[in-house]
C-alpha positions as CSV (number, residue, x, y, z in Angstrom):
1,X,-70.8,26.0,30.1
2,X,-69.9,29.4,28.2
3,X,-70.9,30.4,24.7
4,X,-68.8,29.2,21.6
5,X,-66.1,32.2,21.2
6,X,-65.0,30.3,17.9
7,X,-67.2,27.6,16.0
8,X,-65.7,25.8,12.9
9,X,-68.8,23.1,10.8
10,X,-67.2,21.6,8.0
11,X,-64.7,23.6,6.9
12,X,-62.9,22.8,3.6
13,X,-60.7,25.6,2.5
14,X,-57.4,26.2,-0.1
15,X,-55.5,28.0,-2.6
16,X,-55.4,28.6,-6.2
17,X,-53.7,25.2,-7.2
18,X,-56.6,23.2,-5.1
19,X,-58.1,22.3,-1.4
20,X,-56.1,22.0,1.5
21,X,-58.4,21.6,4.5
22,X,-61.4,18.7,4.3
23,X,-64.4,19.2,6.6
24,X,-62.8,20.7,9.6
25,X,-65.2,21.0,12.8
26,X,-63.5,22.5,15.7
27,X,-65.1,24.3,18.6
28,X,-63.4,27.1,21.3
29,X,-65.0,29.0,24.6
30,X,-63.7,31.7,25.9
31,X,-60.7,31.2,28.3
32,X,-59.5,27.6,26.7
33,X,-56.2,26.9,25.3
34,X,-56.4,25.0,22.1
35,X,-53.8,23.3,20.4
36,X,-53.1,22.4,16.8
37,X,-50.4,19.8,15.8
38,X,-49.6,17.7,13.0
39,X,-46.7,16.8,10.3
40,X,-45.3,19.3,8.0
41,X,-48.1,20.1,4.8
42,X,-50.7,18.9,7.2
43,X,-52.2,22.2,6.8
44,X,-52.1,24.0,9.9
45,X,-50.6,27.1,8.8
46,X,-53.7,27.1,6.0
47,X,-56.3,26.7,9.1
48,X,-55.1,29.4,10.8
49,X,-54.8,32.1,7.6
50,X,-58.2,30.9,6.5
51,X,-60.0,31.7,10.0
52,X,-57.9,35.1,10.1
53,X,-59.6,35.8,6.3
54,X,-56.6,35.8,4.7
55,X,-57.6,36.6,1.3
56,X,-54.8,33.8,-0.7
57,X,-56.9,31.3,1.3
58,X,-60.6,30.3,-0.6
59,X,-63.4,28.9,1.5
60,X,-64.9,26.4,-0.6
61,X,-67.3,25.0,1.6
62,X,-68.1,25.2,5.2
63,X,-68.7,28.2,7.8
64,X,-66.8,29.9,10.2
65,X,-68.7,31.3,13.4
66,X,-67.2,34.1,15.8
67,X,-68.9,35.5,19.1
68,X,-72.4,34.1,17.5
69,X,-71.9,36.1,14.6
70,X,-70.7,34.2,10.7
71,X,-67.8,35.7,9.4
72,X,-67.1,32.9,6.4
73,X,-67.0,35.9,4.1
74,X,-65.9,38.3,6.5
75,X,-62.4,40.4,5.6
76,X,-59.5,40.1,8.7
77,X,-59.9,44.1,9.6
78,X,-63.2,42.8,10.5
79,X,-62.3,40.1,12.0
80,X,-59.7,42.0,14.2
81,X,-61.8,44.4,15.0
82,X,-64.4,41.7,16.4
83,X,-61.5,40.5,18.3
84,X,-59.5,37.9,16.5
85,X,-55.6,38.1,16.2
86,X,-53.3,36.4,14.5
87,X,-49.0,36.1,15.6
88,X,-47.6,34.5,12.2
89,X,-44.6,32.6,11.7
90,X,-43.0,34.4,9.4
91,X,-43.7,38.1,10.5
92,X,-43.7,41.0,8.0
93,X,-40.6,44.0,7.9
94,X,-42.4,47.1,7.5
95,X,-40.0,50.3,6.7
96,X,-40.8,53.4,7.5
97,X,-43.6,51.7,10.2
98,X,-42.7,51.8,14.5
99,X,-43.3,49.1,16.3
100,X,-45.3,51.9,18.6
101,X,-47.0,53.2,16.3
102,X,-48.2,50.4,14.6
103,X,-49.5,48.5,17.7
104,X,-51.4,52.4,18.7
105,X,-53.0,52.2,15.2
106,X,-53.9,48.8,15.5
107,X,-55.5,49.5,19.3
108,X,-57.1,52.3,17.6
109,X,-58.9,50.8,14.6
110,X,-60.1,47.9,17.0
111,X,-62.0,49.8,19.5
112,X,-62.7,52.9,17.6
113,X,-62.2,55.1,20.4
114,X,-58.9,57.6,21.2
115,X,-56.4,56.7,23.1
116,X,-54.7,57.8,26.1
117,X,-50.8,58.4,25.6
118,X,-49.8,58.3,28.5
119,X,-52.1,55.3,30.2
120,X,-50.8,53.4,26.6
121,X,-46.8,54.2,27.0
122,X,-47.2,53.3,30.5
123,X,-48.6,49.4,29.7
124,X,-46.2,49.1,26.4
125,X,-43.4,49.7,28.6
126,X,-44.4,47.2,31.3
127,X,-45.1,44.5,28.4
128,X,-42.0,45.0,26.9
129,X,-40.2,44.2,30.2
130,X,-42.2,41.2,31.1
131,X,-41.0,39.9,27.6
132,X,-37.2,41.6,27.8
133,X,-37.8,43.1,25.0
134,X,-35.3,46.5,25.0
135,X,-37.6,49.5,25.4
136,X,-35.8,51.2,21.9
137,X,-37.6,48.7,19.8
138,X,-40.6,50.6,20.4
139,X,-39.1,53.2,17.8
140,X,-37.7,50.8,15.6
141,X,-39.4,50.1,12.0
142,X,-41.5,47.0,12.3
143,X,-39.7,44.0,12.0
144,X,-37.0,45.5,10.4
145,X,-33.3,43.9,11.6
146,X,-35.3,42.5,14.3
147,X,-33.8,38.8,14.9
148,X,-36.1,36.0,14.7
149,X,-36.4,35.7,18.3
150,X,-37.4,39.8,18.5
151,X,-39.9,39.3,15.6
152,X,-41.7,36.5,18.1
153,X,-41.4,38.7,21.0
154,X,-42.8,41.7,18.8
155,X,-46.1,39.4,18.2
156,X,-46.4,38.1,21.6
157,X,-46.5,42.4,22.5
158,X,-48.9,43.0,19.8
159,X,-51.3,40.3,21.4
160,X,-50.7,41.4,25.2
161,X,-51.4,45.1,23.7
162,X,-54.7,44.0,21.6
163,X,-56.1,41.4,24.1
164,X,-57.9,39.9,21.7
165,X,-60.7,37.5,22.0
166,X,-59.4,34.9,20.2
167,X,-55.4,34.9,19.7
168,X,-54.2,32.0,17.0
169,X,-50.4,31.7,17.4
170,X,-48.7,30.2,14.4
171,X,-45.4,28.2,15.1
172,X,-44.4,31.2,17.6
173,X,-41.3,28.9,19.3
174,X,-40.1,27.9,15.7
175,X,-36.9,28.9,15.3
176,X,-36.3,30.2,19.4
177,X,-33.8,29.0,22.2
178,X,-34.8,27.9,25.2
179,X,-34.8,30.9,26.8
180,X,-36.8,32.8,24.1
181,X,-39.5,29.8,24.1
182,X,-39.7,30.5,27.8
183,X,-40.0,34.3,27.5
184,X,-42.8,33.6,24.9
185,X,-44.6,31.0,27.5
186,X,-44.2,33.8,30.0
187,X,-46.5,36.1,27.2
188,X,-49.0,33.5,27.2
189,X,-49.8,33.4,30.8
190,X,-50.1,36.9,31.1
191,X,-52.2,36.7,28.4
192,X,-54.3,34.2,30.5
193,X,-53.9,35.8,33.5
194,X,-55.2,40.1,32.1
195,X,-58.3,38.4,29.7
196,X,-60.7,35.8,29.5
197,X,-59.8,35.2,26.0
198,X,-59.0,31.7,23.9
199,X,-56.2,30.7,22.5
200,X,-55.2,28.6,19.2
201,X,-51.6,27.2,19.4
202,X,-50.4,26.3,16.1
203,X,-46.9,23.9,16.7
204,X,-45.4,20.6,15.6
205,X,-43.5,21.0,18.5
206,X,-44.3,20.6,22.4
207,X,-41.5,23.2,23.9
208,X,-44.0,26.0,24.2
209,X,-46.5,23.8,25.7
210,X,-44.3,22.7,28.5
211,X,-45.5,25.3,31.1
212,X,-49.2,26.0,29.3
213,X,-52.6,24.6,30.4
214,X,-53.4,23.0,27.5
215,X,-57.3,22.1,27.2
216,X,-57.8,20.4,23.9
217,X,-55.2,19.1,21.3
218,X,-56.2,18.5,17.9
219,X,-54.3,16.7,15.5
220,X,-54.0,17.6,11.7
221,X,-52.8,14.9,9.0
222,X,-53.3,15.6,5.5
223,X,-56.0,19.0,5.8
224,X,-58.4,16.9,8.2
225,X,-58.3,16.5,11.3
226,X,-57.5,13.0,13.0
227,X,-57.8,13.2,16.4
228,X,-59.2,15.2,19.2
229,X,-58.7,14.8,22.6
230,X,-56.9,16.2,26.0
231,X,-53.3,17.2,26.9
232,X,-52.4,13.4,26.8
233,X,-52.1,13.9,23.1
234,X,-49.2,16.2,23.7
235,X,-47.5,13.6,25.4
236,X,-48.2,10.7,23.1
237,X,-46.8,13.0,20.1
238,X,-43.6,13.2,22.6
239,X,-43.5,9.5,22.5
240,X,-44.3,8.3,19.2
241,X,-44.4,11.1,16.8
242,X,-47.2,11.3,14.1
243,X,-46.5,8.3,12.7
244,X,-49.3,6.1,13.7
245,X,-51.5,9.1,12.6
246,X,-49.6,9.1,8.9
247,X,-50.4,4.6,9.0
248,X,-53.8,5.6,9.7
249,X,-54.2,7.5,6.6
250,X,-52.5,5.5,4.5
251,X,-54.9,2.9,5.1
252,X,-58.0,4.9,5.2
């Protein structure tokens, strides 16, 4: 059995206004796909900004381990540069920023060492066809006028560019067609196929999860979690929804 890549004891974590997450324990080695579901204001979105170090997010009890090594108080360039990345679901417009350039810097700053133009062109182009993605949005400002379905694309490059360690996806098929979700899915197994690293798949939806192999679902219901248990969860949420989950808490 490999090392914990990611190890999550009792996490409780939230904003200003109060707590969000309750005791969160969650566990990922390296080459599993994770998945997290639950309702709306279950508190995925919150999980995933608070193991990236998302400073709006507080950790008010709890620990957070990565490669062996606690990050709880750890800033996100640290994290990233350990290896942890982070697609979001609303991604940022950045004027005056390339899509290039910014994905070189980040490459850069993560393994501290220079990089080779021509060796880095070369893979970005490749990457960019495997997603269709049209090759002039390399020298396009970050995000800006990209559609929704681009912006998706653009994160699923950034994490094909990085291979991360860990890559925590954050509702990357909301919003998409068909045919983007499958471009996207298409990311994912590359992802799988270049790098030994985990995956965290944020979603209250199963589209993206159609053509994934999916190792461990976790389901999220009110900042705790509820359940834990194999792809078969996927297919009871197809079935039944999260309302037995809701019942369940509700009479808790």
């Amino acid at each position: 059995m490999s090392e914990k890549l990611l190890e999550v004891r009792n996490l409780s974590a939230g904003i200003e206004e109060g707590e969000i997450l309750h005791g969160i324990d969650l566990e990922i080695r390296p080459g599993e796909t994770h998945v997290l579901m639950g309702p709306n204001g279950a508190g995925k979105s919150t999980l995933g900004n608070t193991l990236m170090g998302n400073p709006a997010y507080q950790v008010t009890g709890g620990s957070v381990y990565f490669a062996g090594q606690d990050i709880t108080k750890a800033p996100a360039n640290e994290r990233a540069c350990l290896g942890m990345f982070m697609s979001f679901q609303n991604p940022l417009e950045v004027p005056g920023l390339s899509l290039e350039s910014f994905i070189r810097s980040a490459i850069r700053q993560q393994t501290g060492k220079p990089i080779r133009l021509m060796q880095y062109q070369r893979k970005l182009e490749e990457t960019m066809a495997l997603l269709q993605m049209d090759p002039s949005y390399a020298q396009r400002d970050l995000n800006l006028g990209f559609s929704g379905g681009e912006k998706k694309k653009a994160e699923i490059l950034q994490m094909l560019m990085l291979s991360p360690k860990l890559a925590i996806l954050d509702e990357t098929d909301s919003g998409l067609d068909v045919d983007a979700v499958r471009t996207v899915s298409a990311g994912i197994e590359a992802y799988h196929r270049q790098t030994d690293g985990a995956l965290l798949i944020i979603t209250h939806s199963t589209r993206i999860l159609e053509a994934l192999k999916v190792d461990r679902v976790h389901i999220l219901v009110k900042g705790q979690l509820a359940a834990s248990g194999g792809s078969e969860l996927v297919e009871e949420i197809n079935r039944s929804g999260f309302e037995a989950y809701l019942k369940e808490d509700a009479q808790a």
